[in-house]
C-alpha positions as CSV (number, residue, x, y, z in Angstrom):
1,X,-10.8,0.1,13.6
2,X,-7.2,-0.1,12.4
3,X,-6.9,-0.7,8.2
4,X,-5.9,-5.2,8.3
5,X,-4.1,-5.6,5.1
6,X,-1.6,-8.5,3.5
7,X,2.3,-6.9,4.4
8,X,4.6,-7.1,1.6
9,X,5.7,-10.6,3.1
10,X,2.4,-12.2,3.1
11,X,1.8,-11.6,6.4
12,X,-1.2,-9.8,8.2
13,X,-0.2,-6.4,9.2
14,X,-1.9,-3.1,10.1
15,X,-1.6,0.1,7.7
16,X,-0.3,2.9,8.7
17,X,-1.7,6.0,6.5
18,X,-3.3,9.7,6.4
19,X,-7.1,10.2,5.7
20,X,-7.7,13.6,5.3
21,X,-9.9,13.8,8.0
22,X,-9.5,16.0,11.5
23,X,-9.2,19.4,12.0
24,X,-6.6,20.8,10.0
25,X,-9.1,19.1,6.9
26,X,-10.4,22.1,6.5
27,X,-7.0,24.1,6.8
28,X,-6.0,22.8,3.3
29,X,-6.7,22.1,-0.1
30,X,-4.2,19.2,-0.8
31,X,-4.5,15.7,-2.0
32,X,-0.5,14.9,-0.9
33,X,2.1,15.6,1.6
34,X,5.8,15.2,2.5
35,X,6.6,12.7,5.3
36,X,8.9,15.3,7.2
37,X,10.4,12.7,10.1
38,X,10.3,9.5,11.5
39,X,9.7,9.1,15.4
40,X,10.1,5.6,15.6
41,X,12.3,3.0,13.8
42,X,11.6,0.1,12.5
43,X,11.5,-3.0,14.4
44,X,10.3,-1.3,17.4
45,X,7.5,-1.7,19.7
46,X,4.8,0.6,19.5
47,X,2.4,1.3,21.5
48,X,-1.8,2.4,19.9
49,X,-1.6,6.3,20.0
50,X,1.9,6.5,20.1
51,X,3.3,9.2,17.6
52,X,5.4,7.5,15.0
53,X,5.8,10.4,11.9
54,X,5.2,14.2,11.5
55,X,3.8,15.4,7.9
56,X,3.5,18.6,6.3
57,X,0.5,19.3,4.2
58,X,0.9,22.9,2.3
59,X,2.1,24.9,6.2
60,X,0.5,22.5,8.9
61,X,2.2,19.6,10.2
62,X,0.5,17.1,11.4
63,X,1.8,14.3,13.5
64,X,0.6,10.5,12.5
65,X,-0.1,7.9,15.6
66,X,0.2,4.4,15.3
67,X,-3.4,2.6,14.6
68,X,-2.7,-0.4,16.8
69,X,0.0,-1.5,19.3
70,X,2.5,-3.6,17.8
71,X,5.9,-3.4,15.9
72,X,6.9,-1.0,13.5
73,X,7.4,-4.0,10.6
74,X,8.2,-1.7,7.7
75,X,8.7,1.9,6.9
76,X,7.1,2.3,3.0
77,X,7.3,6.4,2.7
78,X,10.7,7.8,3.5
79,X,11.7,11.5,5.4
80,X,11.7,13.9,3.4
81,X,9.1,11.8,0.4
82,X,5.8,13.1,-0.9
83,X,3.6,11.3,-0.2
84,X,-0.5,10.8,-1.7
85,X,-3.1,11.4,1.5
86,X,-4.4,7.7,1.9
87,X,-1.1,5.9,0.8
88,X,0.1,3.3,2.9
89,X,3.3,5.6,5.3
90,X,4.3,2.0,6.9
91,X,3.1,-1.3,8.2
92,X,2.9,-2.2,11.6
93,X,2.8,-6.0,13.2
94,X,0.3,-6.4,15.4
95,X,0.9,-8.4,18.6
């Protein structure tokens, strides 16, 4: 179940963040990455699953789906940023 958190704006929104969890966990040895592009914009819909950012943690990228369907509210980590593994990467609205 997606992380429900209060948005910058009060609102209800869902989180949008890394765990280090999967299967390139056990590729690296890194508490942070670099956000290394933005798929999606904000403002627009997302679909649950759909891919919205690629990271880089130390040489594997790893692309970040969206949680929930919904629209992309706000984008919190910029291209290019570093980034710590659990911080908040953007909020999305849930419909």
């Amino acid at each position: 179940m997606p992380d429900r958190q209060r948005a910058a704006d009060g609102g209800s929104g869902v989180r949008v963040a890394v765990r280090a969890t999967g299967d390139w966990e056990a590729d690296v040895d890194e508490d942070e990455g670099i956000l290394v592009d933005w798929f999606a914009r904000e403002g627009r819909s997302v679909e649950a699953g759909d891919t919205l950012c690629e990271i880089q943690v130390e040489k594997v990228s790893v692309d970040v789906q969206a949680p929930a369907a919904g629209t992309l509210d706000e984008i919190v980590v910029g291209e290019d940023d570093a980034f710590a593994i659990g911080e908040t990467l953007g909020w999305i609205q849930s419909e």
